[in-house]
Backbone as CSV, one residue per row, in Angstrom:
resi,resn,N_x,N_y,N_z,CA_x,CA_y,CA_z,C_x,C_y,C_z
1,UNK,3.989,5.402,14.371,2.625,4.954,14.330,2.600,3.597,13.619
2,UNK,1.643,2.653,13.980,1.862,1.328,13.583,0.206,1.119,13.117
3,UNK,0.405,0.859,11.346,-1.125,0.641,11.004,-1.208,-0.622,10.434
4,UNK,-2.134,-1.512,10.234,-2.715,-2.332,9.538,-3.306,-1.897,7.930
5,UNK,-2.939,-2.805,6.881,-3.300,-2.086,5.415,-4.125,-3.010,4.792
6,UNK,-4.716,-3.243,4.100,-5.677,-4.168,3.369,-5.714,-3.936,1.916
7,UNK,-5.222,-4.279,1.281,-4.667,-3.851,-0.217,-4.875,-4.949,-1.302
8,UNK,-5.299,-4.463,-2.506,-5.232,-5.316,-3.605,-3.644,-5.165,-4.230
9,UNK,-3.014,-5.845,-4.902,-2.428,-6.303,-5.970,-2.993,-6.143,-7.644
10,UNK,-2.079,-5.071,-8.556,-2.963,-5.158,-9.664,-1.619,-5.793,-10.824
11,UNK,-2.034,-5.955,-11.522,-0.908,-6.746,-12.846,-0.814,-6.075,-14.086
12,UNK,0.032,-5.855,-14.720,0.346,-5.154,-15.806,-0.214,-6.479,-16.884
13,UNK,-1.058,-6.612,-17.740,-1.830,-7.560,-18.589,-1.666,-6.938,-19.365
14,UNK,-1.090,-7.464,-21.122,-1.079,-6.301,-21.785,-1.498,-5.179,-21.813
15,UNK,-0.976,-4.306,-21.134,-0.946,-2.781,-20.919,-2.105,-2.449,-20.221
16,UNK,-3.059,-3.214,-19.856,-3.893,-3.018,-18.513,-3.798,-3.317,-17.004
17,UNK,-4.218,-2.573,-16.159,-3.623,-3.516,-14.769,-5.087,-4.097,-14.054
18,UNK,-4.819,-5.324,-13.877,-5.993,-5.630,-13.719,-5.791,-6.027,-12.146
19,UNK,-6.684,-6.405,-10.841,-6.596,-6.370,-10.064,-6.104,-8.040,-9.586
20,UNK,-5.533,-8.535,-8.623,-5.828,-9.685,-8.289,-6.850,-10.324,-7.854
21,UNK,-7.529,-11.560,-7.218,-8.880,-11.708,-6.724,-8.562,-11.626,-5.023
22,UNK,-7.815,-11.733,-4.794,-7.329,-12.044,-3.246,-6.940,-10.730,-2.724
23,UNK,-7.474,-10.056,-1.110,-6.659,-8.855,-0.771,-6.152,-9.458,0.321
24,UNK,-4.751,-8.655,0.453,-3.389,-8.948,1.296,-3.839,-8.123,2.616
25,UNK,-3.195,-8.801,3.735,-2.925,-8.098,4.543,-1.341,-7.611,5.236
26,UNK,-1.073,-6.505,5.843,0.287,-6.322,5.842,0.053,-5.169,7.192
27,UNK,1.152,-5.303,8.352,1.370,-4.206,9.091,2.779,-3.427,9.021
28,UNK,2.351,-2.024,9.088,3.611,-1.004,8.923,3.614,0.013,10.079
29,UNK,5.134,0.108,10.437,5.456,1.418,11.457,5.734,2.523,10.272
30,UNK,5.278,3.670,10.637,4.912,4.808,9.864,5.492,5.801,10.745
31,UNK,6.864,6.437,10.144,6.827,7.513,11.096,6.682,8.808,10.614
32,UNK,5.701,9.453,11.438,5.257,10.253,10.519,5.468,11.933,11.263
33,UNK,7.026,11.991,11.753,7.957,12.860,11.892,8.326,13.332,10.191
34,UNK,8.477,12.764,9.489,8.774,12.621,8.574,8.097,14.021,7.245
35,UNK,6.923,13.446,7.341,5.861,14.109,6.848,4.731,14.129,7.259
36,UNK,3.810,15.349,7.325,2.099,15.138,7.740,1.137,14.653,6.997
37,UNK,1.741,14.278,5.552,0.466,13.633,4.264,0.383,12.237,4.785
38,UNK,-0.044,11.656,5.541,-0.171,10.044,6.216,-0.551,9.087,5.219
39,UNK,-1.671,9.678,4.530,-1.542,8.775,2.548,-0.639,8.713,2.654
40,UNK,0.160,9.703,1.869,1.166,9.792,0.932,2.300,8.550,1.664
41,UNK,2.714,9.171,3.062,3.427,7.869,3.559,3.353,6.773,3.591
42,UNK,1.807,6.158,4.051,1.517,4.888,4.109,2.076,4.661,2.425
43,UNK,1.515,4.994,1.675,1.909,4.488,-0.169,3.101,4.381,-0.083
44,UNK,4.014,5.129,0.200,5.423,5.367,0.367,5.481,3.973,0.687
45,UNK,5.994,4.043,1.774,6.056,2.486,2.634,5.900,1.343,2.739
46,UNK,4.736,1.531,1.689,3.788,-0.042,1.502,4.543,-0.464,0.077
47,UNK,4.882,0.078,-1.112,5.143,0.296,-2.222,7.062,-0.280,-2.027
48,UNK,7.541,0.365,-0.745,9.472,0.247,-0.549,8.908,-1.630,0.211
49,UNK,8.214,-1.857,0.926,8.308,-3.017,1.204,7.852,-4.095,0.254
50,UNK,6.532,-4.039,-0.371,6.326,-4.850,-1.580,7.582,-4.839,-2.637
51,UNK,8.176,-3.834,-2.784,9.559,-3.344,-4.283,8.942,-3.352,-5.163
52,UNK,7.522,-2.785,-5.179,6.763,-2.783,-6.488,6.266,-0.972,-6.324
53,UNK,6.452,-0.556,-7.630,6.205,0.719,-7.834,3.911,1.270,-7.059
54,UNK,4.369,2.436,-7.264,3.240,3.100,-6.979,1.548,2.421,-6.831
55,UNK,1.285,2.593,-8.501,0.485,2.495,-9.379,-0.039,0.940,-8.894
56,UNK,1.005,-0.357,-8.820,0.307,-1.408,-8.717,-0.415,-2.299,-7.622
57,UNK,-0.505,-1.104,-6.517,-1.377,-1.921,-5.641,-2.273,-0.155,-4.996
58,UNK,-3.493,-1.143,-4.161,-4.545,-0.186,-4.077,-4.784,-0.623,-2.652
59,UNK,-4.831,0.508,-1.535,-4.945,0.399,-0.785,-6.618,0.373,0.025
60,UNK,-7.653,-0.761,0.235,-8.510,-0.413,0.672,-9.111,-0.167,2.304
61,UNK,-8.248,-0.329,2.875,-8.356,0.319,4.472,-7.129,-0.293,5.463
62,UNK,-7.115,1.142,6.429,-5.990,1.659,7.174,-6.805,1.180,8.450
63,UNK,-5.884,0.718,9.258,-6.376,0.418,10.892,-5.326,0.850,11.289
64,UNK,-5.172,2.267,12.360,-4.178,2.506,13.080,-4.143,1.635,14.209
65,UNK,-2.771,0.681,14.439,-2.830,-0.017,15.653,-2.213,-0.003,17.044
């Protein structure tokens, strides 16, 4: 499955994460043989291609394409 993501960027600021002002756009193949939690994957996925852990970006909408 191939979606479109729309995501903020947040920053570790002394010990707060604060958001960036700009949201990214990014497309991912998702295969989702894998697992049926389609969250959980998209985060997965989005998180191994950025190389930035979990927590620091926020996903605000999915376009399956």
């Amino acid at each position: 499955m191939r979606v479109q993501l729309n995501y903020k960027l947040y920053k570790d600021i002394g010990g707060r994460m604060l958001p960036e002002k700009s949201e990214n756009i990014t497309i991912l193949d998702i295969d989702t043989s894998e697992d049926e939690n389609l969250d959980r994957l998209v985060d997965i996925k989005l998180a191994e291609k950025l190389g930035r852990p979990l927590g620091s970006f926020k996903i605000t909408k999915v376009i399956t394409l």
